[in-house]
C-alpha positions in Angstrom: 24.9 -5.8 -10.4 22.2 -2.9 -9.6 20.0 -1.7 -11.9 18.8 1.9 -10.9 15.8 3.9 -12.2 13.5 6.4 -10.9 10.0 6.7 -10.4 9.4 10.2 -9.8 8.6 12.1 -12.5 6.9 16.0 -11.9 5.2 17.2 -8.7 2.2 18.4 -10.8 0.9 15.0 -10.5 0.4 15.2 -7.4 -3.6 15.4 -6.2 -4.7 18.5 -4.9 -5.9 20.0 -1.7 -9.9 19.4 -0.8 -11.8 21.9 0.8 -15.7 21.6 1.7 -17.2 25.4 1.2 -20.4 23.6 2.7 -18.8 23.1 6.0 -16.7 26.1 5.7 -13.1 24.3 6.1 -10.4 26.0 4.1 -7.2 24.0 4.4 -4.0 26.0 4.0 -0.1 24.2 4.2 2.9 25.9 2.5 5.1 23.4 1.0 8.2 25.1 1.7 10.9 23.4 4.0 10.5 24.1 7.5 7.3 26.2 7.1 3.7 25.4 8.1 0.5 26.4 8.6 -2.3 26.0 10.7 -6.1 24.3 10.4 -8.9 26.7 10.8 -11.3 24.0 11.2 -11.3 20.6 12.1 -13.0 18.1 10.5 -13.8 14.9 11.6 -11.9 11.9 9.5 -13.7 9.5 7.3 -12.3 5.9 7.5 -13.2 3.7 4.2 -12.2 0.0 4.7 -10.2 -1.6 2.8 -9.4 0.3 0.1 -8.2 4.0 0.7 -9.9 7.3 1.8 -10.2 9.3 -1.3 -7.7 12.4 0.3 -5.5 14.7 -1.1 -2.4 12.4 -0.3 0.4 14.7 -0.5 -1.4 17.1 1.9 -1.8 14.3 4.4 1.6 13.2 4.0 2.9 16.4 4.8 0.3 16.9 7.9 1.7 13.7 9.4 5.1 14.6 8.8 4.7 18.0 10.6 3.0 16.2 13.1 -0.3 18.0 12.7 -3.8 16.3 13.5 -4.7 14.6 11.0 -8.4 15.6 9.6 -9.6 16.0 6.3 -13.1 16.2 4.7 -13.5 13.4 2.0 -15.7 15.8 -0.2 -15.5 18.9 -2.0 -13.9 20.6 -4.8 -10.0 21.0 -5.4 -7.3 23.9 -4.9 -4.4 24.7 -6.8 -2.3 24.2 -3.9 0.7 21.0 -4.8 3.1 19.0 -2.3 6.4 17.9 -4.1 6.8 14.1 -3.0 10.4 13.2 -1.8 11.8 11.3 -4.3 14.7 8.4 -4.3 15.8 6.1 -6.8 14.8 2.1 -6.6 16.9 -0.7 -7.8 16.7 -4.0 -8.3 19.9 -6.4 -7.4 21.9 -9.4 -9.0 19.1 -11.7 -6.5 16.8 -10.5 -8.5 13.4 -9.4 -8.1 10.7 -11.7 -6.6 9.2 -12.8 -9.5 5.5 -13.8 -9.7 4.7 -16.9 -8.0 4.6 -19.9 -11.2 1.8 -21.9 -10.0 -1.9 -21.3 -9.3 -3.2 -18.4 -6.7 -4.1 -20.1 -3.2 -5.5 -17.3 -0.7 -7.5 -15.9 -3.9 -9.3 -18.4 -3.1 -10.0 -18.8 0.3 -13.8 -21.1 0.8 -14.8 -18.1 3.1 -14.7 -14.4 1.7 -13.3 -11.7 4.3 -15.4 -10.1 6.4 -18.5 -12.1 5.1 -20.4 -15.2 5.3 -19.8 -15.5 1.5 -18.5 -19.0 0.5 -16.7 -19.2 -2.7 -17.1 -22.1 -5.6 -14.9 -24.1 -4.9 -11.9 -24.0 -7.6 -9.1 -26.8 -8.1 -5.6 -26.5 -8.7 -6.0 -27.6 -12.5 -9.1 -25.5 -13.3 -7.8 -22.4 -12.2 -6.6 -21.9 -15.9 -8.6 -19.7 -18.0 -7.7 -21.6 -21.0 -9.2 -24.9 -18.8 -12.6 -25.5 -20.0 -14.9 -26.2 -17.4 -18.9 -25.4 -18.2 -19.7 -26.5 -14.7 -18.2 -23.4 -13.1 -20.5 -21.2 -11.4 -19.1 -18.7 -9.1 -20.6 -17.1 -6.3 -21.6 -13.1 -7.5 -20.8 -10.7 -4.7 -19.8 -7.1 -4.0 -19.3 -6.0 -0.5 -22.1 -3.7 0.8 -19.7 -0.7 1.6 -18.6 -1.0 -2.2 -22.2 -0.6 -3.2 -22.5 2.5 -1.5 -20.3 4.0 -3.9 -17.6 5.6 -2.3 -15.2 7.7 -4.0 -12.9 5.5 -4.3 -15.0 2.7 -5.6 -15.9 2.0 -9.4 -20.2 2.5 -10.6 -21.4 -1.0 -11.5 -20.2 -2.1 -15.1 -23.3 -0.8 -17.2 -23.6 2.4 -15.8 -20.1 3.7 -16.8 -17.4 2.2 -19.6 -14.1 1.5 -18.0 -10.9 1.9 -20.5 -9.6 -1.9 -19.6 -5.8 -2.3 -20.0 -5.0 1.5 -19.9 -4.7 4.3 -18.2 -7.9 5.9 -17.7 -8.3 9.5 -16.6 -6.7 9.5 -13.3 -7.3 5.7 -12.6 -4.7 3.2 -13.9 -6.2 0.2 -15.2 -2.9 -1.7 -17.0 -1.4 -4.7 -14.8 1.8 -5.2 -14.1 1.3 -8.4 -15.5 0.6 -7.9 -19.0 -2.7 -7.2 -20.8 -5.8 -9.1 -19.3 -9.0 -10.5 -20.8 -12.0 -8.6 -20.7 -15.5 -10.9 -21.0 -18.8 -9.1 -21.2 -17.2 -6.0 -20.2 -15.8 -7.1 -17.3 -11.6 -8.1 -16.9 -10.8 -11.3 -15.8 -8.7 -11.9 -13.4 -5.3 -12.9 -15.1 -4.3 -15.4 -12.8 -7.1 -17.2 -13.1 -10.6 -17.9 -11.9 -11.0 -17.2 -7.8 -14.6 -18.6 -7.1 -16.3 -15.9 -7.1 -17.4 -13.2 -9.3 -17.9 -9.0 -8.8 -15.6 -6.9 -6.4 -15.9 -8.4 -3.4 -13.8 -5.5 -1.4 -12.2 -4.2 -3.7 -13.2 -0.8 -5.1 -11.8 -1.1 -8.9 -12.6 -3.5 -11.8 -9.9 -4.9 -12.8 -6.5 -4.3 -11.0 -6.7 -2.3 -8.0 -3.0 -0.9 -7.2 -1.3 -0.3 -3.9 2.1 0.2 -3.0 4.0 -1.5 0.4 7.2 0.2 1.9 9.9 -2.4 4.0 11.3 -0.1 6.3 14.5 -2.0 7.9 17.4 -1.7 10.5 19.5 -4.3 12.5 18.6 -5.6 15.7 21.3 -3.4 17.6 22.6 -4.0 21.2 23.0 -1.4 24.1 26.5 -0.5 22.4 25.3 -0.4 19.1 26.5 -3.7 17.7 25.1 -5.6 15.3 22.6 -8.7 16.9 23.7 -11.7 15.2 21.2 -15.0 15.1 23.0 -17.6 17.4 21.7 -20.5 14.1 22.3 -18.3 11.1 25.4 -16.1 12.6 24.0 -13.5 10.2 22.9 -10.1 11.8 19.3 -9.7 12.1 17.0 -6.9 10.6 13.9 -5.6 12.0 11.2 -4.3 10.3 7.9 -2.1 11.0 5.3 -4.4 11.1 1.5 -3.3 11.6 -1.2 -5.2 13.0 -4.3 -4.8 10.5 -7.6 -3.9 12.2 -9.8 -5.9 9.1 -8.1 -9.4 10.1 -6.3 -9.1 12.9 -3.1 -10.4 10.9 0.8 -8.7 11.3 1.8 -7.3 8.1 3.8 -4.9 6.0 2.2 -0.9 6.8 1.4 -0.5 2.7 -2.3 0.4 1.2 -3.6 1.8 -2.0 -2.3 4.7 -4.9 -4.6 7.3 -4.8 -5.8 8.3 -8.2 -2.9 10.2 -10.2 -0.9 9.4 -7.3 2.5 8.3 -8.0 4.0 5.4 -6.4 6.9 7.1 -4.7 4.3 9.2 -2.7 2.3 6.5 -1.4 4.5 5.0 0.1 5.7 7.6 2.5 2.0 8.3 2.6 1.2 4.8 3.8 4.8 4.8 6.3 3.8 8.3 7.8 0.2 7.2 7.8 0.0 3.8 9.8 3.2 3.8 11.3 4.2 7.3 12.7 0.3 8.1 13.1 -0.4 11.7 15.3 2.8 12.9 16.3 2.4 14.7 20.1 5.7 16.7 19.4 6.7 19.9 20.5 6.8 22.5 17.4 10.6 22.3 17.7 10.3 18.9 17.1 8.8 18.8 13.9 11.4 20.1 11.7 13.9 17.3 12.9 10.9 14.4 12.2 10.2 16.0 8.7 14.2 15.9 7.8 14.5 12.1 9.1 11.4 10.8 7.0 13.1 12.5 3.8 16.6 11.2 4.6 14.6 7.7 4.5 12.7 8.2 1.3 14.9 10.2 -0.5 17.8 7.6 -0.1 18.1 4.4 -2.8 15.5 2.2 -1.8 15.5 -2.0 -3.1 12.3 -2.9 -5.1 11.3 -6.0 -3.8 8.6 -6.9 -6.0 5.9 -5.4 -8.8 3.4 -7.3 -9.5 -0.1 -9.7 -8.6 -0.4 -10.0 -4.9 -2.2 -13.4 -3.9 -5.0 -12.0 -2.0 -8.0 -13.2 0.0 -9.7 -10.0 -1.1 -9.5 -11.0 -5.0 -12.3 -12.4 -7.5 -12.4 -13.4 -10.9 -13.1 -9.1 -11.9 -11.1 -7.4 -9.2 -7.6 -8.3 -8.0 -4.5 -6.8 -6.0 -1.3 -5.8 -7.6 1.8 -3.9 -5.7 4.8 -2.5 -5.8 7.1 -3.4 -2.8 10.0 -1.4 -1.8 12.7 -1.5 0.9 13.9 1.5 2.3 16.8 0.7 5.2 17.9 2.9 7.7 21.1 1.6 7.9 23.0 4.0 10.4 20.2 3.9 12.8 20.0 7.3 12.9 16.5 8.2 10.3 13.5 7.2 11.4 14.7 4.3 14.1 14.9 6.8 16.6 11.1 7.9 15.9 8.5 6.6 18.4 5.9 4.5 16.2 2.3 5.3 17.2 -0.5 3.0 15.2 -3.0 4.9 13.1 -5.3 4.5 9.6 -5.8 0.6 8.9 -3.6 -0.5 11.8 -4.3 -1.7 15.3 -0.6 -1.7 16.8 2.7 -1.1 15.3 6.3 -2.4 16.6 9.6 -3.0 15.0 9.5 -7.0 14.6 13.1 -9.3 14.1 12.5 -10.4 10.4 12.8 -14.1 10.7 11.2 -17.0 8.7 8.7 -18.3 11.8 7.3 -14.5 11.4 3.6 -15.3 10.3 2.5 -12.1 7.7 -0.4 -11.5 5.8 -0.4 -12.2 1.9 2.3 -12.4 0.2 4.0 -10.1 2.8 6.6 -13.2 4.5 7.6 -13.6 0.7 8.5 -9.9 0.6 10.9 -9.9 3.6 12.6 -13.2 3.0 14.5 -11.4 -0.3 14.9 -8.1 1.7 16.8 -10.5 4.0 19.0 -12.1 1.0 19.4 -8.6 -0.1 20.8 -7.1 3.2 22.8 -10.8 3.6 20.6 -11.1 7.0 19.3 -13.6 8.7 16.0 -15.7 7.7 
């Protein structure tokens, strides 16, 4: 039994189009089928790691789609100009949904911090609770250096500016997926528990900081266009787009964070077009035929996989990962299969990858593709 629903709601809430009067870049893009525009300026891209660039996401979308180069300033004031996302409606099967894991977060906390020489409190399964009383904790305090910059899409220390915890607030949505969280002298705790450490580490956002991660599946096909079966399993195999992530070096889902106002259904053919289908070299006849095999994807009924905390090495007791993780299957083989993947953004190299359970991913990602594999009744 499917339950269906949508996520789309209005294209108004999409971000809008930045321009940088200082440099003198004006940015124009029709959003009509078919149409487009041309840059009358380039402007060198601006790569924020880990969290996400703060662009004008539908516009960048769009660019990627038409196979236009992609650069964009990071500053500036706004336009009027809008995108309308492709929408499609998600469902969720009689397999279920993952849930969230039951027991205690494990890579939250790793001894070593990413991409630091940080080493975290150590933390034992049984005081992990919040509700576990334990006045010997002390955790290590630390916020990555290219957080204290204060990018755009990071959060001013907690003193300087008052967050609205549990809420949405302004463009920024604070609420977790998995319920309402503690806040302790103004800062949120961490709602699975403590991690070691204390501050934002990487992460830009007190308090949950929200991506979005798009499966994008076929089967493993033979020169005739039969279905591959595994010779253990006898069940067909799927492939899916994996990435190889620049930070860690680690294969994983293409997937990164909502932009601000951003709805979900857009990142994720934001994050798709962005890491997997990076810089198109197409011929302008081409480009029509790309944009129409991305929105046959997208627009069809895509399986959410999962909503909800993501046990990440990034995470501290103030700052955490939650996602929403959909599958979107090209099941005729005939949408974006026949698209040449080029590696872009956060990724290092990109390949269609047989989903199998000796597949090491990073997070929770092997988690992910073992119930798009029940789902699709393929082999695992």
């Amino acid at each position: 039994m499917r339950k269906t629903f949508r996520f789309c709601k209005v294209a108004s809430s999409c971000t809008h189009l930045p321009t940088s009067s200082r440099k003198g870049v004006y940015f124009l893009l029709t959003a009509m089928s078919g149409l487009s525009r041309r840059f009358t300026n380039n402007v060198q891209g601006m790569l924020f790691s880990p969290s996400r660039r703060h662009w004008t996401s539908a516009i960048r979308l769009a660019i990627t789609l038409f196979g236009l180069p992609l650069t964009a300033s990071t500053s500036g004031a706004r336009t009027s100009e809008h995108i309308k996302p492709i929408c499609g409606d998600y469902y969720t099967s009689s397999i279920g949904t993952m849930p969230s894991p039951a027991g205690p977060h494990v890579k939250s906390r790793c001894p070593q911090y990413p991409q630091s020489t940080i080493t975290r409190f150590t933390v034992p399964d049984d005081k992990v609770d919040w509700n576990q009383k334990w006045p010997e904790y002390s955790p290590v305090n630390h916020t990555a250096p290219v957080v204290l910059k204060k990018p755009v899409w990071a959060d001013p220390d907690i003193g300087s500016f008052s967050p609205k915890f549990n809420a949405v607030d302004g463009p920024v949505d604070r609420s977790s997926f998995e319920g309402k969280y503690k806040v302790e002298s103004e800062k949120p705790l961490n709602p699975r528990g403590r991690t070691g450490l204390t501050g934002r580490g990487l992460l830009g956002r007190w308090g949950p900081n929200h991506a979005a991660d798009p499966v994008v599946t076929r089967w493993k096909v033979d020169a005739s266009g039969a279905k591959i079966h595994h010779s253990a399993s006898k069940k067909p195999i799927l492939q899916f787009v994996a990435i190889k992530r620049r930070d860690c070096g680690e294969w994983a889902i293409p997937g990164g964070m909502v932009d601000p106002g951003e709805q979900v259904s857009l990142t994720l053919q934001r994050e798709f077009s962005e890491e997997a289908l990076n810089s198109l070299s197409v011929k302008q006849s081409e480009r029509e035929d790309i944009h129409k095999r991305i929105q046959k994807l997208f627009g069809s009924t895509g399986f959410q996989v999962y909503k909800g905390y993501v046990d990440d090495p990034r995470n501290t007791d103030n700052a955490w990962m939650e996602t929403v993780v959909v599958n979107f299957h090209d099941e005729a083989g005939d949408s974006v299969s026949e698209l040449p993947l080029q590696a872009g953004d956060d990724a290092g190299h990109v390949q269609w990858v047989d989903v199998d359970s000796s597949f090491g991913l990073y997070a929770s990602h092997s988690h992910f593709l073992e119930l798009v594999a029940r789902e699709r009744q393929a082999h695992w």
